[in-house]
C-alpha positions as CSV (number, residue, x, y, z in Angstrom):
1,X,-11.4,-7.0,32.2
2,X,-10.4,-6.8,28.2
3,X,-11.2,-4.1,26.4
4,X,-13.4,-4.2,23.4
5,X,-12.4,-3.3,20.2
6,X,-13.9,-1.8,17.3
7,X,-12.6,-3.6,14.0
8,X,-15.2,-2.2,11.9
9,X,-15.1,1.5,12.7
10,X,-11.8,1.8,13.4
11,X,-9.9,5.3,13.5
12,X,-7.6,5.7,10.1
13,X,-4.4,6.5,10.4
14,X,-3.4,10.2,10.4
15,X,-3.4,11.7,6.9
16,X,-5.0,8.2,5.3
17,X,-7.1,8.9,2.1
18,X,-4.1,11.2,1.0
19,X,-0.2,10.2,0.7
20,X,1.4,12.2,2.7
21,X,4.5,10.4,3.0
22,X,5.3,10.9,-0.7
23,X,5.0,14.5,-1.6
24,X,7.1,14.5,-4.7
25,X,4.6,11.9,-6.6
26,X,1.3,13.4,-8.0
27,X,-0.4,9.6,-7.8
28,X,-1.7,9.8,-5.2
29,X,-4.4,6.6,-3.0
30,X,-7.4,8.0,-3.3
31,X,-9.5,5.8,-0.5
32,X,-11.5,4.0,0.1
33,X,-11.2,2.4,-3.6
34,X,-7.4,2.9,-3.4
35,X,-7.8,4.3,-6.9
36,X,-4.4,6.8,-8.1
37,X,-6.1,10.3,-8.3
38,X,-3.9,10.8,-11.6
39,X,-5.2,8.7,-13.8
40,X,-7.8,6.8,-11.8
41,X,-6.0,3.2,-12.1
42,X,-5.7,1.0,-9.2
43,X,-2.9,2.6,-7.1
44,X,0.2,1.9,-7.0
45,X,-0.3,2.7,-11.1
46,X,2.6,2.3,-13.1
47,X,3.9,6.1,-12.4
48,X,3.1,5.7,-8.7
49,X,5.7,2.2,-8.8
50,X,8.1,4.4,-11.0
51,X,8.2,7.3,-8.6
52,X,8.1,5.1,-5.5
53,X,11.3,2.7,-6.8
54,X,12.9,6.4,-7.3
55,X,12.1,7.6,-4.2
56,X,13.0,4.7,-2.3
57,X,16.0,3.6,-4.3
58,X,18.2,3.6,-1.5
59,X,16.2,1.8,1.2
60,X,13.5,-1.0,-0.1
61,X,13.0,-2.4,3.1
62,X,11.5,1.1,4.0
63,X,9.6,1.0,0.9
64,X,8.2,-2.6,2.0
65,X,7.5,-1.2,5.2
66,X,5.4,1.8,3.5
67,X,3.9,0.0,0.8
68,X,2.4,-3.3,3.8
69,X,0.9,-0.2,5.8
70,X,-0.6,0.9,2.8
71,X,-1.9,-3.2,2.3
72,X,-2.9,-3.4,5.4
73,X,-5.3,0.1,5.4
74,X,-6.4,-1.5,1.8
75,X,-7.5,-4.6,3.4
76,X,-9.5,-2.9,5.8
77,X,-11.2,-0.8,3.0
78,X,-11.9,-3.8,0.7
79,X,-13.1,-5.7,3.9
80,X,-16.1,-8.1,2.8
81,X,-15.1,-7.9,-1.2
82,X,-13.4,-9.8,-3.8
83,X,-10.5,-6.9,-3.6
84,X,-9.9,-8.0,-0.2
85,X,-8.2,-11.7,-1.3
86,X,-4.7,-11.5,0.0
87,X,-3.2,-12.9,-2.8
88,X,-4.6,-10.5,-5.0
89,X,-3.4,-7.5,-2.1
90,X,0.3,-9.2,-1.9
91,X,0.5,-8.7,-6.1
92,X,-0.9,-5.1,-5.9
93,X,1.1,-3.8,-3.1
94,X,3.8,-5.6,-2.5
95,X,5.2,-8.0,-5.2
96,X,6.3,-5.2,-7.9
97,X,8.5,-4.4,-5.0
98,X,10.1,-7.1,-4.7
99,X,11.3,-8.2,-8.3
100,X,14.7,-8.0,-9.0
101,X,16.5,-8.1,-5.7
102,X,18.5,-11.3,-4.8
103,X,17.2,-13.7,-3.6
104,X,18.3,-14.9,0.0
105,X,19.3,-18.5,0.6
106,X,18.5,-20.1,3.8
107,X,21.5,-21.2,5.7
């Protein structure tokens, strides 16, 4: 027997709706909208990415790895609306990240 699961009304992660992973930035998700409680631009605004490429200067895979389980509780959120493309996730969570590390070559 399999169990069923519940994708709609799924339990949020602990502390979801409020970063507390990031103490030392004030921009804050505020969810479900994902909107920064500074200054009420999408989040990551421009100080959230500022403070995060601070923060996280030293290790981007674990800022990858923070900012995808912040996609994926976004995508959940926007479930059933045009915020929910994944293109449109990648670029607002993700791709900032990413620009201007080297590129890797496959062997």
């Amino acid at each position: 027997m399999t169990e069923e699961v519940d994708l709609v009304h799924r339990p949020r992660l602990a502390g979801a709706g409020k970063d507390t992973m990031n103490p030392a930035t004030e921009h804050l998700p505020s969810r479900p909208l994902w909107l920064c409680e500074a200054d009420g631009t999408d989040w990551p605004c421009a100080d959230a990415r500022r403070s995060l490429l601070d923060e996280y200067r030293d290790d981007r895979t674990a800022l990858g790895v923070y900012l995808a389980g912040h996609l994926y509780e976004a995508a959940w959120d926007f479930h059933g609306t045009p915020a929910a493309d994944p293109e449109t996730l990648f670029a607002r969570f993700l791709a900032w990240s990413l620009l201007g590390l080297p590129k890797v070559s496959a062997s």
